[in-house]
C-alpha positions as CSV (number, residue, x, y, z in Angstrom):
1,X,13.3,7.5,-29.3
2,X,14.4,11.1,-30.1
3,X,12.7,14.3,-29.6
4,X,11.6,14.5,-33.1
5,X,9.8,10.4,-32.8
6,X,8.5,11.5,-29.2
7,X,6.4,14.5,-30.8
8,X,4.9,13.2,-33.5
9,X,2.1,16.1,-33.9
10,X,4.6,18.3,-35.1
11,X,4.3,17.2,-38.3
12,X,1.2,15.5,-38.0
13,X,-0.8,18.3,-36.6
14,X,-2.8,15.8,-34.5
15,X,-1.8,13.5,-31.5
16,X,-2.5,9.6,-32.7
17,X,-5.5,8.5,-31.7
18,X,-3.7,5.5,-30.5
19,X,-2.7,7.7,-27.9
20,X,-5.5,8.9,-26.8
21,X,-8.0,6.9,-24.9
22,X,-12.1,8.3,-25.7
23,X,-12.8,8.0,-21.8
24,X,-10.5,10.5,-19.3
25,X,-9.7,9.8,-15.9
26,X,-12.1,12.0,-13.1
27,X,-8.6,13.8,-12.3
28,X,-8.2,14.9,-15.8
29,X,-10.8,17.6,-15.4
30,X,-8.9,19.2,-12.1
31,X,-5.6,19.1,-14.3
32,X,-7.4,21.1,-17.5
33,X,-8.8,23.5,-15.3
34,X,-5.7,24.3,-13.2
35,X,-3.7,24.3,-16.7
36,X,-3.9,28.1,-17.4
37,X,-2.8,28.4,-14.0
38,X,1.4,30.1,-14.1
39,X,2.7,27.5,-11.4
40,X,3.9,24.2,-12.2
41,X,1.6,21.3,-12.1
42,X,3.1,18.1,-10.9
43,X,1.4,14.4,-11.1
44,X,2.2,11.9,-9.2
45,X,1.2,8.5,-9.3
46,X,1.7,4.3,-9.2
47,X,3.6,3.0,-12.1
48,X,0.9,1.8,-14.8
49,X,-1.7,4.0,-13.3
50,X,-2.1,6.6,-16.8
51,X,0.0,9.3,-16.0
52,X,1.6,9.2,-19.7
53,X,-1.7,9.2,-21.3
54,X,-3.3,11.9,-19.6
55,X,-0.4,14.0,-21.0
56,X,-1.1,12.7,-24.1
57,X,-5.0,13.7,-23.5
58,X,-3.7,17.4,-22.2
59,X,-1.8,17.9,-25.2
60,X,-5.0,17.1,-27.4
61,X,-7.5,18.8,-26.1
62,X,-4.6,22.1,-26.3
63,X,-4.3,21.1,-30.2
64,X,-7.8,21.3,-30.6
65,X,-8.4,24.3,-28.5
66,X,-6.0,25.7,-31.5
67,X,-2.5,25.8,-29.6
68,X,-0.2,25.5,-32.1
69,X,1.0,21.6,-32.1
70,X,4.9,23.0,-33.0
71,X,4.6,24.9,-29.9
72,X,4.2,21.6,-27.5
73,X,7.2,19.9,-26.4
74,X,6.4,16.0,-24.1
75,X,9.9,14.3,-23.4
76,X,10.4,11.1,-21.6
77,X,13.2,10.6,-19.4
78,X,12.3,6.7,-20.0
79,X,13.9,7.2,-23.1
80,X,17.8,6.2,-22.7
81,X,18.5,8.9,-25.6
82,X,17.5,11.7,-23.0
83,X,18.2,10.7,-19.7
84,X,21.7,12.6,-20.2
85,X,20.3,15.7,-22.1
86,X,19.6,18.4,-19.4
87,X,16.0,20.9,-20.0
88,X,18.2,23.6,-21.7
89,X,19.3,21.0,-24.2
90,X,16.3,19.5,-25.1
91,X,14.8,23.1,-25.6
92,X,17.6,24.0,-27.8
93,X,17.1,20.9,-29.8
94,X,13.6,21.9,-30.3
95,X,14.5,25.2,-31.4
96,X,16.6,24.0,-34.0
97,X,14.3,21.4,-35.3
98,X,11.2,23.6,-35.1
99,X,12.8,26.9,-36.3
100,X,11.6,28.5,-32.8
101,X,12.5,30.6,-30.2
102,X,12.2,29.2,-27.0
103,X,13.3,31.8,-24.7
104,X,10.4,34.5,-26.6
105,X,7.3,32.3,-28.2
106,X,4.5,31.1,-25.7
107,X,6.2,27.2,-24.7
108,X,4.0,24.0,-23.5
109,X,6.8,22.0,-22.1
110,X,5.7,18.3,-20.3
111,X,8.4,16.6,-18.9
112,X,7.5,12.7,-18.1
113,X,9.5,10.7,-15.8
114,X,11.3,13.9,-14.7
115,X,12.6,12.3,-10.9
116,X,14.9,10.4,-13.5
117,X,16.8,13.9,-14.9
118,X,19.6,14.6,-12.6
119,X,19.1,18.2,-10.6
120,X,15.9,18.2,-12.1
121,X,14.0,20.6,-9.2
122,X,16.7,23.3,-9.7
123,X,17.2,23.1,-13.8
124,X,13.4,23.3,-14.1
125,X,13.2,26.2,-11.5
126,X,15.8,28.1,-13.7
127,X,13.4,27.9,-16.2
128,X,10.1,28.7,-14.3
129,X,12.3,31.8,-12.7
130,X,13.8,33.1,-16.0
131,X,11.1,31.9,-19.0
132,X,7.7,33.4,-18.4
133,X,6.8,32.0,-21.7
134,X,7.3,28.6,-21.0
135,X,4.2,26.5,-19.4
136,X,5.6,23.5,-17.4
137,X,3.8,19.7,-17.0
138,X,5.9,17.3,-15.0
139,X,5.3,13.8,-13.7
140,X,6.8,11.1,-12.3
141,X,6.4,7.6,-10.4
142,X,8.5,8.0,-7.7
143,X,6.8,10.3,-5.1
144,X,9.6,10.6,-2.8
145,X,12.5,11.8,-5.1
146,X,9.5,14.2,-6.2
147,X,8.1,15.4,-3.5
148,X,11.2,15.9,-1.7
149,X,13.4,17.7,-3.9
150,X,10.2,19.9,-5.7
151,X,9.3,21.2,-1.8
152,X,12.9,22.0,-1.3
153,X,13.8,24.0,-4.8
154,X,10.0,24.6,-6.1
155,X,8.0,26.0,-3.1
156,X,5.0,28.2,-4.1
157,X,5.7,27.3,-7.7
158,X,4.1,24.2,-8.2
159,X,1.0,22.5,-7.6
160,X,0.9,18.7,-6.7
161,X,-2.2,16.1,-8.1
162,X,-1.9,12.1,-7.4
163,X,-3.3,9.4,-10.2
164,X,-4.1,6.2,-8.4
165,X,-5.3,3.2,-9.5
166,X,-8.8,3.2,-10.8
167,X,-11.8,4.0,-9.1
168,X,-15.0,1.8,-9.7
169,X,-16.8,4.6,-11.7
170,X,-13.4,5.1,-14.1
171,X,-13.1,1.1,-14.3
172,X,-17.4,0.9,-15.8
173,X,-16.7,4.5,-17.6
174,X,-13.6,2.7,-19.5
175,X,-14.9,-0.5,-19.9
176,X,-18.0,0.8,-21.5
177,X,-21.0,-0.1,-19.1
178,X,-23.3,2.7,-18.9
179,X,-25.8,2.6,-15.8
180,X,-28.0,5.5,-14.5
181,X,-27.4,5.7,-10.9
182,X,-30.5,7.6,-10.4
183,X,-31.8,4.3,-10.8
184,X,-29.3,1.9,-8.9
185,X,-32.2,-0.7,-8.2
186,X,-32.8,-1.1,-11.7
187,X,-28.8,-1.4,-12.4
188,X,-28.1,-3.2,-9.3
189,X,-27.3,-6.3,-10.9
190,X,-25.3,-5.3,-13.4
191,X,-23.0,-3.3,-10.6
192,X,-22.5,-6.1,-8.2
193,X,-20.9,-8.0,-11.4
194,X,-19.0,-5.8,-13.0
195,X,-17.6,-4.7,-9.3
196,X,-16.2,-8.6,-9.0
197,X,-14.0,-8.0,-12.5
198,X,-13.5,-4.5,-11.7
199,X,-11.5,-5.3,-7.8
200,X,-9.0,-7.6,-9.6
201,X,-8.5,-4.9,-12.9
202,X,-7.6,-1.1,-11.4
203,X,-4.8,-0.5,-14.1
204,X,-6.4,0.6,-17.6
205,X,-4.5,-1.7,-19.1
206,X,-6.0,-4.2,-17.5
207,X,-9.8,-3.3,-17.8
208,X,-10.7,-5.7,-20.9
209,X,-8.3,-8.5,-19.5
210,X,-9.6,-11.8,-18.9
211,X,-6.6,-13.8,-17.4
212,X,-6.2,-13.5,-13.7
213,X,-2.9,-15.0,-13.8
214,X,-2.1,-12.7,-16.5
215,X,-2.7,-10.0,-14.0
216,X,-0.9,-11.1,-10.8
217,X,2.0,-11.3,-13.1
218,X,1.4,-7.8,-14.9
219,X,1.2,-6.3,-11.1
220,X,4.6,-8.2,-9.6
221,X,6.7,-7.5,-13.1
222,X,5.0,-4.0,-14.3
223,X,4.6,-2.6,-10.8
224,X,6.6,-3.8,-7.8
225,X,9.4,-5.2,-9.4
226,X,10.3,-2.2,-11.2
227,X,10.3,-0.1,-8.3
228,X,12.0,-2.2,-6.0
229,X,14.8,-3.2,-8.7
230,X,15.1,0.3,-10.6
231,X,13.2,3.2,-8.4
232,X,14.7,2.9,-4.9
233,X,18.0,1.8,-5.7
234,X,18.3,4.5,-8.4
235,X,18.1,7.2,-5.9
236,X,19.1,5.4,-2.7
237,X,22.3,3.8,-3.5
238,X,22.4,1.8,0.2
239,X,19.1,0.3,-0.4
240,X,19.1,-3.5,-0.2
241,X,16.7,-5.1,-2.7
242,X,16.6,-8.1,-0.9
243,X,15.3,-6.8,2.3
244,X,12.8,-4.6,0.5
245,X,11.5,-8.1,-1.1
246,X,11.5,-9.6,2.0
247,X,9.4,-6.7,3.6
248,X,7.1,-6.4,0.4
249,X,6.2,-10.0,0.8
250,X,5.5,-10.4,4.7
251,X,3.6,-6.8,4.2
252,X,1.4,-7.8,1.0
253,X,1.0,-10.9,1.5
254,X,-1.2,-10.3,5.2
255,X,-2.1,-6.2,4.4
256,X,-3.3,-4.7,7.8
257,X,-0.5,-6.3,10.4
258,X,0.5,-4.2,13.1
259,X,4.1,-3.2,12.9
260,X,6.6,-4.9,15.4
261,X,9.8,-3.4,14.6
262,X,11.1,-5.8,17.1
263,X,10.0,-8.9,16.0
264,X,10.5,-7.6,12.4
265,X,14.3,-7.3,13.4
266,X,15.2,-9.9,14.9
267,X,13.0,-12.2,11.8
268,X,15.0,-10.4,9.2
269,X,18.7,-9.9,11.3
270,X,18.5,-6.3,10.4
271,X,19.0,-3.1,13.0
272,X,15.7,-1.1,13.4
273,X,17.7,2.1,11.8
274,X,17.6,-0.2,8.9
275,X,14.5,-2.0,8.7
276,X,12.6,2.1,9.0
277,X,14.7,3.1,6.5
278,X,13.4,0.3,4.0
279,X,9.8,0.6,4.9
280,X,10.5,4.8,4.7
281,X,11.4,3.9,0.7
282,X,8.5,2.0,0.3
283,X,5.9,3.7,1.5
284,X,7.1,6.8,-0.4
285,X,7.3,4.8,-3.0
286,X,3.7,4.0,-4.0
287,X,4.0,0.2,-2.1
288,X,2.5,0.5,1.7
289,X,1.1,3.2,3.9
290,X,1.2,3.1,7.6
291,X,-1.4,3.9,9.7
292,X,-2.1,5.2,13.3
293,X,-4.0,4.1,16.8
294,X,-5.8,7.6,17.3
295,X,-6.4,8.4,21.0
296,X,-9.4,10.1,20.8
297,X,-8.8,11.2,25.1
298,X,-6.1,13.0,23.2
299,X,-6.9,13.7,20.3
300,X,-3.2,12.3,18.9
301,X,-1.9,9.3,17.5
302,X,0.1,7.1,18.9
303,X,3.2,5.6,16.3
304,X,3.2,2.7,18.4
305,X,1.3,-0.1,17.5
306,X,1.1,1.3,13.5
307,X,-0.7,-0.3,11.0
308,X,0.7,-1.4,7.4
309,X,-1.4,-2.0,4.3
310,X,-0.6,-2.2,0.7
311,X,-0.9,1.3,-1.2
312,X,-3.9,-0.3,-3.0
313,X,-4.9,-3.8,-2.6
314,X,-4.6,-4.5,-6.0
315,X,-0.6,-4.6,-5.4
316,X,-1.6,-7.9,-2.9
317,X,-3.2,-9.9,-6.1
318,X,0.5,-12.0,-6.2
319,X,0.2,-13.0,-2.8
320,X,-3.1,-14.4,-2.6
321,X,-4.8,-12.9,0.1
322,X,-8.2,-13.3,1.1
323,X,-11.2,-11.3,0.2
324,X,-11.7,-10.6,3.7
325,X,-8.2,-8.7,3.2
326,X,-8.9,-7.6,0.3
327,X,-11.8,-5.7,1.0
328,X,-10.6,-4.2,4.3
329,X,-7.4,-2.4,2.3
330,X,-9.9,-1.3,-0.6
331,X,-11.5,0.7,1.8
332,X,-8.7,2.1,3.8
333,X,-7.5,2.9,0.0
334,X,-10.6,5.1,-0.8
335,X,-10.9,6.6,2.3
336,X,-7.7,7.9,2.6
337,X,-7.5,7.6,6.5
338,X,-4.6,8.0,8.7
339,X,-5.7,6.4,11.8
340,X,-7.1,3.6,13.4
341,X,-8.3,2.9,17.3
342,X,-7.7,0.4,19.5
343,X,-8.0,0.6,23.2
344,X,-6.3,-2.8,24.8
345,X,-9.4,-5.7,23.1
346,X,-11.5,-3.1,21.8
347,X,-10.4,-2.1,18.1
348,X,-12.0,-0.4,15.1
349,X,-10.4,-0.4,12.0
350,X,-10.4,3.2,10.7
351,X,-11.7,6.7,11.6
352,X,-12.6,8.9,9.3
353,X,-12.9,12.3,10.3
354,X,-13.6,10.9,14.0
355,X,-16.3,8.5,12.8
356,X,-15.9,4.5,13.0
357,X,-15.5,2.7,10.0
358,X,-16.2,-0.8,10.1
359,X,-15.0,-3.7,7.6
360,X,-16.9,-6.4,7.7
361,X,-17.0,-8.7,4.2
362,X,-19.9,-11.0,5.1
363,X,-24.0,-10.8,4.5
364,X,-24.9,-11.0,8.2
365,X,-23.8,-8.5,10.8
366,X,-24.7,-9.6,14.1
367,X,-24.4,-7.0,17.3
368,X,-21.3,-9.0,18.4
369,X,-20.2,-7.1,14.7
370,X,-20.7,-3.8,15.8
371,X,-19.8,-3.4,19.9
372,X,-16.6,-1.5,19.8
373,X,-18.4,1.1,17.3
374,X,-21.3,1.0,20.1
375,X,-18.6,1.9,22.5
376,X,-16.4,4.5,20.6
377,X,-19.7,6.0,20.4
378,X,-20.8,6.2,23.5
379,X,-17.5,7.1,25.1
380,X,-16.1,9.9,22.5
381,X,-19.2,10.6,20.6
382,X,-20.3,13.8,21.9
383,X,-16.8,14.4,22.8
384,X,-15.5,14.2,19.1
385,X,-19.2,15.3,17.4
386,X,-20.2,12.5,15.7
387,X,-23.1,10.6,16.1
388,X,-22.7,8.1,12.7
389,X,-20.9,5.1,12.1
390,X,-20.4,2.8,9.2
391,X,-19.9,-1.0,8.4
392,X,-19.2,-2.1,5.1
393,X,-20.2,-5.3,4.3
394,X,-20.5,-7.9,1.8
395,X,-24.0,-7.3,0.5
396,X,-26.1,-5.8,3.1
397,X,-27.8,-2.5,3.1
398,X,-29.4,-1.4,6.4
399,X,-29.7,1.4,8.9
400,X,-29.1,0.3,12.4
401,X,-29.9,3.6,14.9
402,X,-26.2,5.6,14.4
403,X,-24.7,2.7,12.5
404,X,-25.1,2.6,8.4
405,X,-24.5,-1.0,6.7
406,X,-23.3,-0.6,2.9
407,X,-22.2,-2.9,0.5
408,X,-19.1,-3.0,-0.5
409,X,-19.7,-2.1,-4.3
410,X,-22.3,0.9,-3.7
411,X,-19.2,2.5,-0.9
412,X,-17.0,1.8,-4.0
413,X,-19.4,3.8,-5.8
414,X,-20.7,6.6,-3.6
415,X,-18.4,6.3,-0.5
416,X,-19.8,6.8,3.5
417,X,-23.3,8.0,1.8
């Protein structure tokens, strides 16, 4: 598509309402907020996760809030007819479409897909630098190309946001189910099954889908092939595709395995330079994230003995894992830990902000369940300020003295409440 087919409201006055889903993401409200802000705003995110839509969404809310739709310019660099037109060219192609002045008339520019515009940090800081005029929107998939190259050219001129897969509230807010949670006894059933369709369907598209085969494919073709086939090897020329399958399977397929770069190397007949430079691509890529044994005696982490899980569990659904699995990733994924602790036998699976978090997908929790968290507590408690722990569980709710049972869906719901 060209510039003119990608902006269609310039001669409709209106974005399609094909385009523009009823329900908006929670993240959509930080974006709006932030969007009269000068600096440019950057989102991040998972292939598939909605990044293109909330554009769309941005753009219509500015159309209604009387922005003039000839004013707003969204390019793709998806689109092979761009991908060798630099900024400067697309905003002269507008100008002589539009019959406007760039460089003096107030400018929404979005950019989508930007990591795939060559020298696209120091073109867009041209603009930023030399067009006051011009408000700039960026995204992209690939965090590391981003991230990288935005720190080193845009520093103090851009703000960062991640879109991730969706949350349990977005999933019942898009699907439609409408519960008051002021009365979660009342809703309780309800919850606990639309949280069974709602672990396997954390892509919008996939919200209404009823196929689970359908979606283990959708995730392995839409998701991690792309990335591993296109993403890394677009901006890392040396990286070899069949060693990042190779790590994506062993990695996915058992989320939560310690990291034994010896072992790994000698399995695969790879150098260890090598091997961290594949797992550096994918975690940076949206696929894993490593995480650390905190010494709390320390108050560091140790790199030895790290942890890999998936990004989001939902990227396991190919390699049928168990729910046990399952549920331990969802919850590293939501609380957005970077450490674990294990001292010789005696492990818990994450810390969050010093306090023990438990995973424990079953509907009895005996005290055999909970005697590391007794010991962590007793050893670093006072030492670290905490006095609370949590176990999530299957189904059961309870309070045991410092230690707080919750089910699965209500953390999905409310988190360590």
């Amino acid at each position: 598509m060209n510039i003119q087919e990608l902006n269609h409201w310039w001669t409709e006055n209106m974005v399609k309402e094909e385009f523009v889903p009823k329900t908006y993401r929670e993240l959509f409200a930080s974006l709006k907020e932030d969007f009269g802000r000068k600096q440019i705003q950057i989102l991040i995110g998972l292939r598939r996760t909605g990044k293109s839509t909330i554009i769309f969404q941005i753009i219509d809310r500015l159309i209604k809030e009387n922005i003039p739709p000839s004013n707003i310019i969204y390019c793709s660099f998806d689109e092979p007819e761009l991908q060798n037109k630099s900024f400067d060219d697309i905003l002269k192609d507008f100008s002589g479409i539009m019959n406007i002045n760039y460089k003096k008339e107030k400018i929404y520019l979005f950019i989508d897909e930007v990591q795939k515009s060559k020298n696209w940090a120091d073109n867009i800081k041209l603009i930023y630098d030399n067009l006051k005029n011009i408000k700039i929107f960026l995204s992209g998939s690939a965090s590391l190309n981003i991230l990288s190259d935005a720190k080193k050219s845009l520093a103090g001129r851009s703000i960062y946001y991640e879109l991730k897969p969706l949350n349990f509230k977005e999933f019942l807010s898009i699907k439609g189910v409408k519960v008051d949670i002021s009365k979660l006894l009342l809703y309780k059933e309800v919850l606990e099954k639309e949280f069974k369709d709602f672990i396997f369907r954390p892509f919008p598209e996939l919200v209404n889908e009823k196929d689970i085969n359908f979606i283990k494919n959708y995730i392995r073709s839409a998701v991690i092939e792309p990335i591993i086939l296109k993403d890394i090897p677009k901006e890392f020329n040396e990286a070899d595709i069949l060693l990042l399958e190779r790590i994506v399977e062993i990695f996915l397929s058992n989320p939560g395995q310690y990291l034994n770069m010896d072992g790994l190397a000698k399995d695969l007949k790879r150098t260890k330079a090598t091997l961290y430079k594949a797992l550096f691509y994918l975690e940076f890529s949206f696929i894993i994230r490593r995480i650390l044994n905190f010494r709390p005696s320390m108050k560091i982490a140790s790199r030895k003995m790290s942890r890999i899980y998936a990004y989001h569990p939902c990227l396991c659904l190919p390699f049928n894992i168990s729910q046990e699995k399952y549920s331990e990733n969802l919850v590293f994924s939501e609380i957005e830990t970077k450490f674990y602790w294990r001292d010789k036998e005696k492990e818990i699976d994450f810390l969050k902000d010093f306090k023990p978090v438990e995973v424990k997908y079953k509907s009895q929790i005996e005290k055999q369940d909970t005697k590391w968290i007794d010991y962590f507590l007793e050893k670093y408690g006072k030492k670290l300020s905490i006095n609370q722990a949590y176990v999530i569980t299957k189904d059961l709710e309870e309070k045991r003295e410092n230690i707080k049972l919750i089910p699965l869906w209500k953390f999905c719901l409310f988190g360590l409440k």
